[in-house]
Structures are given as structure tokens and as C-alpha cells.
TIVO-2410 file (N, C-alpha, C; in nm, 3 decimals):
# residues 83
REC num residu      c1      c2      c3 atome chaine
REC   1      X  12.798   6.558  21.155     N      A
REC   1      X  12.806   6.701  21.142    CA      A
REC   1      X  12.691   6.748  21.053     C      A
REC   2      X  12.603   6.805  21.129     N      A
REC   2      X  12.501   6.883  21.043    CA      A
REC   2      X  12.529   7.030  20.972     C      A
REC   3      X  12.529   7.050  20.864     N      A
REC   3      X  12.566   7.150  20.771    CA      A
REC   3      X  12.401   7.207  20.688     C      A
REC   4      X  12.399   7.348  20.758     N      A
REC   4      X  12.289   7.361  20.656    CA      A
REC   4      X  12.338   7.474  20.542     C      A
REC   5      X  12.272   7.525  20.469     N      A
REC   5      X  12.291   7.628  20.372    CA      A
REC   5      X  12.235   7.754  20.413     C      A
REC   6      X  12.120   7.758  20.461     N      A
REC   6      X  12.036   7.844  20.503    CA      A
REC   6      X  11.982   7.868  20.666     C      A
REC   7      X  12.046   7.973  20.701     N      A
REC   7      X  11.989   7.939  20.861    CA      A
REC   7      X  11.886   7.973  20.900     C      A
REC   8      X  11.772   7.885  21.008     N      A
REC   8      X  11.654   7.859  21.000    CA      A
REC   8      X  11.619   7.989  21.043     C      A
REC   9      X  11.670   8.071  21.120     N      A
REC   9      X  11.547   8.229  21.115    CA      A
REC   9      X  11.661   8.330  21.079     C      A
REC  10      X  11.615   8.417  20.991     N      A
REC  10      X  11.716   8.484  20.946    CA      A
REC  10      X  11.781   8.566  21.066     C      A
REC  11      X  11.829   8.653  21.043     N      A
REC  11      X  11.938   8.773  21.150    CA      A
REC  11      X  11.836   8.901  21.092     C      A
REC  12      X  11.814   8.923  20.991     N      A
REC  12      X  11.693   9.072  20.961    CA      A
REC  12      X  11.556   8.982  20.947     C      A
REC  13      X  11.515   9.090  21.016     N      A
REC  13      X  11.309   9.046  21.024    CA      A
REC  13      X  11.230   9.058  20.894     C      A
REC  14      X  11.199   9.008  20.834     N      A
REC  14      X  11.156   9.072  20.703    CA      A
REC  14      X  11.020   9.170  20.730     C      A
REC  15      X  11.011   9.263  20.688     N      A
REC  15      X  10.863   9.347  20.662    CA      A
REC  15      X  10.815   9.320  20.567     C      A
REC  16      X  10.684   9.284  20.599     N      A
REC  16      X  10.557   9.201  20.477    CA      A
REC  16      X  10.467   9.283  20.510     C      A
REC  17      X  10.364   9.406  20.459     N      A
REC  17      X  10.317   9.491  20.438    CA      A
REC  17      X  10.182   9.480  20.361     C      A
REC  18      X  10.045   9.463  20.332     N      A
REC  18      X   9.985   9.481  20.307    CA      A
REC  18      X   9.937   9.661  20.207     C      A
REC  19      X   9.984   9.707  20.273     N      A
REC  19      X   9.999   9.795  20.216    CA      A
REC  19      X   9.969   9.867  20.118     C      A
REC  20      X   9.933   9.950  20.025     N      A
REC  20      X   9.944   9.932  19.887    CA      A
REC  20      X   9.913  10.144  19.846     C      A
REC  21      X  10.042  10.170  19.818     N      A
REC  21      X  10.104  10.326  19.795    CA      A
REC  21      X  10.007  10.358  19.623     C      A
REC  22      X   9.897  10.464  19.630     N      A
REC  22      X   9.884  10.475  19.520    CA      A
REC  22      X   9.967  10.551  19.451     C      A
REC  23      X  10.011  10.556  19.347     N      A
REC  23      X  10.109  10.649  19.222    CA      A
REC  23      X  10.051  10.798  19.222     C      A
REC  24      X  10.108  10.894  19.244     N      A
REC  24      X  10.060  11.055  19.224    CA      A
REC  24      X  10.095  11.091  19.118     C      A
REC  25      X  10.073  11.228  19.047     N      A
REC  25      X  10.074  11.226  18.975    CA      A
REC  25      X  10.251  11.311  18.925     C      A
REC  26      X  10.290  11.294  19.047     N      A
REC  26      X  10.474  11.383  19.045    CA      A
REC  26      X  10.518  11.242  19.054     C      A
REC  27      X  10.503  11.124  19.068     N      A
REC  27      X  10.566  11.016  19.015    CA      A
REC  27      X  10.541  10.949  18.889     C      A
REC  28      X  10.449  10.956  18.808     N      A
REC  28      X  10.425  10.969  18.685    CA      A
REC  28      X  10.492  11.029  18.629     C      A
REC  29      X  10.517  11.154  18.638     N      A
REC  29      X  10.542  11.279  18.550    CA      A
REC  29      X  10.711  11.261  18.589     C      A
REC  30      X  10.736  11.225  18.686     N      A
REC  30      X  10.883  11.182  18.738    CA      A
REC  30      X  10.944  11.099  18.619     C      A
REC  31      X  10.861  10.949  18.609     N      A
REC  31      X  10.922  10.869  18.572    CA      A
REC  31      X  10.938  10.903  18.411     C      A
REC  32      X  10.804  10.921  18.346     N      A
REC  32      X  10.788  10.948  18.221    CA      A
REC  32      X  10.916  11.043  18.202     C      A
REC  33      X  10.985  11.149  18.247     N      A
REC  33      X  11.066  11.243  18.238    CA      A
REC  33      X  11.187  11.201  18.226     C      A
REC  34      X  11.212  11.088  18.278     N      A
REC  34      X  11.328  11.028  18.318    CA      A
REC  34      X  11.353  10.929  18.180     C      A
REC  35      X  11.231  10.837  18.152     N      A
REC  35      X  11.255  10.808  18.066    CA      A
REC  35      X  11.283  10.871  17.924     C      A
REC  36      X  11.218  10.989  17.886     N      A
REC  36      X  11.218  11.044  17.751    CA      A
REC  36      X  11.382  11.092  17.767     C      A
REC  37      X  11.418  11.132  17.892     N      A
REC  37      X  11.566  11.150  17.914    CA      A
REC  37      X  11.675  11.043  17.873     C      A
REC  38      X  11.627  10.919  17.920     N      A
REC  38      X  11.714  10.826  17.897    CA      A
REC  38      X  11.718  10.776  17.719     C      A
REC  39      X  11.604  10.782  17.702     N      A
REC  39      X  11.571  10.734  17.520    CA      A
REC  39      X  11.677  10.832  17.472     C      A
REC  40      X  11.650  10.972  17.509     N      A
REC  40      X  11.699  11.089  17.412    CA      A
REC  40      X  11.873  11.062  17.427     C      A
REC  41      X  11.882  10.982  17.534     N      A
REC  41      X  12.060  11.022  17.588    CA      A
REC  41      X  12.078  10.909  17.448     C      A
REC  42      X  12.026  10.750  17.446     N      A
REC  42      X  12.030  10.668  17.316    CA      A
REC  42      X  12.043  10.700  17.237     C      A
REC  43      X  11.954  10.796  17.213     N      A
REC  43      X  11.948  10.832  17.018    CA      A
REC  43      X  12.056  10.899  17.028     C      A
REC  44      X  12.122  10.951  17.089     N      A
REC  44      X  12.165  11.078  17.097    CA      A
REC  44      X  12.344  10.994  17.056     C      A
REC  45      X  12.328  10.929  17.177     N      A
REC  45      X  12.466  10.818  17.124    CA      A
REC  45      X  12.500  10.752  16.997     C      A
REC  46      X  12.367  10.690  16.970     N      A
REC  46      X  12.335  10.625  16.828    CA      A
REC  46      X  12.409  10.727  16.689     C      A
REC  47      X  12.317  10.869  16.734     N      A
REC  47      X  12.371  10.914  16.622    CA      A
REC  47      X  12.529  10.956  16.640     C      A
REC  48      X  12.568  11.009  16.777     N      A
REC  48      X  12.708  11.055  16.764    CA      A
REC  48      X  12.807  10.936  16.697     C      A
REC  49      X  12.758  10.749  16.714     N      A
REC  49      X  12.848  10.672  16.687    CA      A
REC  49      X  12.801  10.657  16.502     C      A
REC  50      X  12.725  10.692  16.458     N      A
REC  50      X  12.715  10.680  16.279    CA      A
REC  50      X  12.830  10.800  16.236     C      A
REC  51      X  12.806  10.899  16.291     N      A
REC  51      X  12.881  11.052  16.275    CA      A
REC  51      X  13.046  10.992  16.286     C      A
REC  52      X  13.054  10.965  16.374     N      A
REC  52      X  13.228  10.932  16.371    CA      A
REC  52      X  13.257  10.766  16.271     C      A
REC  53      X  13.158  10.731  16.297     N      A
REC  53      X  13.179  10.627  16.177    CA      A
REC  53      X  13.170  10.676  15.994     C      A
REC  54      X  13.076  10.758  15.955     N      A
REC  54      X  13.074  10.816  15.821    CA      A
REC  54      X  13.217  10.857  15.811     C      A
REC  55      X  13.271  10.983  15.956     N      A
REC  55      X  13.371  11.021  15.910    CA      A
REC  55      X  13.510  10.972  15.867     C      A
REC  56      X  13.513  10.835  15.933     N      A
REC  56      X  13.655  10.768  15.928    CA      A
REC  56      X  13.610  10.724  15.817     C      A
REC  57      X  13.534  10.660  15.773     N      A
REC  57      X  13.459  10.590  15.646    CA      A
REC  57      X  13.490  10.757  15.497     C      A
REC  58      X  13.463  10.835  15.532     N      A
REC  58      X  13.493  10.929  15.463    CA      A
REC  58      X  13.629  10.928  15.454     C      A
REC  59      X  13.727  10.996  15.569     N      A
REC  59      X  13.866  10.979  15.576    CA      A
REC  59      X  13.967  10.873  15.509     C      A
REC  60      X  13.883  10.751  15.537     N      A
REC  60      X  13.965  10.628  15.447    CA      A
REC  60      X  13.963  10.647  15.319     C      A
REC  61      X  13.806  10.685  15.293     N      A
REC  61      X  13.805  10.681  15.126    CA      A
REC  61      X  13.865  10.759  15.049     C      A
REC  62      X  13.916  10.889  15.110     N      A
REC  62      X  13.966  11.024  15.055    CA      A
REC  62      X  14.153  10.941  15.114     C      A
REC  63      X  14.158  10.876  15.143     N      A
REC  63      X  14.337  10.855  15.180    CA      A
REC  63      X  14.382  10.747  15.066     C      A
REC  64      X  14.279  10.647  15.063     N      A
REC  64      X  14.300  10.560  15.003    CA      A
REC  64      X  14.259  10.622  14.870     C      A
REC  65      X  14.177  10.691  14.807     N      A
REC  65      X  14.171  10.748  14.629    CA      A
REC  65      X  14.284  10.825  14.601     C      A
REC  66      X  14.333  10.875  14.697     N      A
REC  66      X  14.499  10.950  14.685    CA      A
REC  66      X  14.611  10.884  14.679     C      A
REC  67      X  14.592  10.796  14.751     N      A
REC  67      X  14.711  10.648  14.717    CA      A
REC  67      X  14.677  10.595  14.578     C      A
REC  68      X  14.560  10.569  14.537     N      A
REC  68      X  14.554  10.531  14.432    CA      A
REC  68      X  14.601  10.606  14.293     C      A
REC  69      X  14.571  10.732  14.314     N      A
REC  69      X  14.603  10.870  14.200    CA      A
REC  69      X  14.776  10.838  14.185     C      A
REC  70      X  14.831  10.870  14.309     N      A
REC  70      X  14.929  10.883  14.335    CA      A
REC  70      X  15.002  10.733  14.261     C      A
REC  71      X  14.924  10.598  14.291     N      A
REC  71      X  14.999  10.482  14.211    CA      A
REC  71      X  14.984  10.485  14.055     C      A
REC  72      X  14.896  10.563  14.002     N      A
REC  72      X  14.864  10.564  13.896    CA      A
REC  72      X  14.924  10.666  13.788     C      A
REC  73      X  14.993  10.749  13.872     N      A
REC  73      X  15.068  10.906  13.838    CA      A
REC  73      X  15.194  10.787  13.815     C      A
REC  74      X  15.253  10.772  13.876     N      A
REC  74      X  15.375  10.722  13.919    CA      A
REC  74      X  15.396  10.575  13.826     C      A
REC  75      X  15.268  10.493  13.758     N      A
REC  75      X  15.302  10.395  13.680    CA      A
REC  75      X  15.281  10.499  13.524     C      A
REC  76      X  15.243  10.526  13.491     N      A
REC  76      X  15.233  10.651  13.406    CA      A
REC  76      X  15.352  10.743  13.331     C      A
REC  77      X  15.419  10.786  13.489     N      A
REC  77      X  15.522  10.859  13.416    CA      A
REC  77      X  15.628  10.741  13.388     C      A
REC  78      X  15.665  10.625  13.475     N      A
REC  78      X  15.720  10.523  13.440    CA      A
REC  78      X  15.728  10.448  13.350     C      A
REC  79      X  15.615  10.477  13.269     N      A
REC  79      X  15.598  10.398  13.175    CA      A
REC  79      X  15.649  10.450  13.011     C      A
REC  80      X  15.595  10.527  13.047     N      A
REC  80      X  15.606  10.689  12.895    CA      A
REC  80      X  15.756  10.740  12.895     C      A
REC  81      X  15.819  10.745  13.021     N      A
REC  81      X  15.922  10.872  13.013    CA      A
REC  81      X  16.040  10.751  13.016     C      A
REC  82      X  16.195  10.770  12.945     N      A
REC  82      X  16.283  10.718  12.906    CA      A
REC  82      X  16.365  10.819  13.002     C      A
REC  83      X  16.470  10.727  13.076     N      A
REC  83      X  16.553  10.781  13.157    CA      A
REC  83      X  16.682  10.761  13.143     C      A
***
């Protein structure tokens, strides 16, 4: 039983082209456009993910110095006041 992997002429013809399309200048100006688009969408993410990170980073620190006040109120009057 002969088994190959690859069958010897394909089923699509390939096109091999000599060819050669010079670049205008609305595909230049295309691509360049596209890219400063895509960079800007990056930064753009970059900064929205520092922004929600400062803020939880803010949020914790302001929850957690209030827990702390709050443990420190509370060993305080415990300590001083006779019940």
C-alpha cells in the first residue's frame, strides 16, 4: 500500500507571476494611516490600563488607612476607658 502525504499535482494551479505592482502614493499614505491608528489605539489602552490601576491602587489605600484609623480608635478607647 502506497501512502503519500502530498499529492503529486495539486487540485488549484498555482499563479507564479513575474510581475512586480509599484506602491502609489494612496497606499503609502493608506498604510502609514493605519498604522499611526493602530499605535494610537496602544497607547491609548496602555494608558486607560495605568488609570484603572492607580485607581484601585488609590481605592485600596484609602480603605485600608480607614481600617487602620478605625483599629486604632477602637484599641484606644479600649484601653483608657473602664467599663
Amino acid at each position: 500500500m502506497d501512502v503519500k502525504a502530498l499529492p503529486s499535482r495539486p487540485s488549484v494551479p498555482l499563479l507564479i507571476t513575474n510581475s512586480q505592482i509599484a506602491a502609489d502614493g494612496t497606499q503609502i499614505a493608506f498604510h502609514s494611516v493605519l498604522m499611526f491608528f493602530f499605535v494610537t489605539q496602544v497607547r491609548n489602552c496602555e494608558d486607560e490600563s495605568r488609570i484603572l490601576n492607580d485607581l484601585h491602587r488609590i481605592t485600596y489605600y484609602a480603605a485600608s488607612s480607614r481600617e487602620r484609623k478605625v483599629l486604632v480608635r477602637s484599641i484606644k478607647r479600649d484601653s483608657g476607658e473602664v467599663k
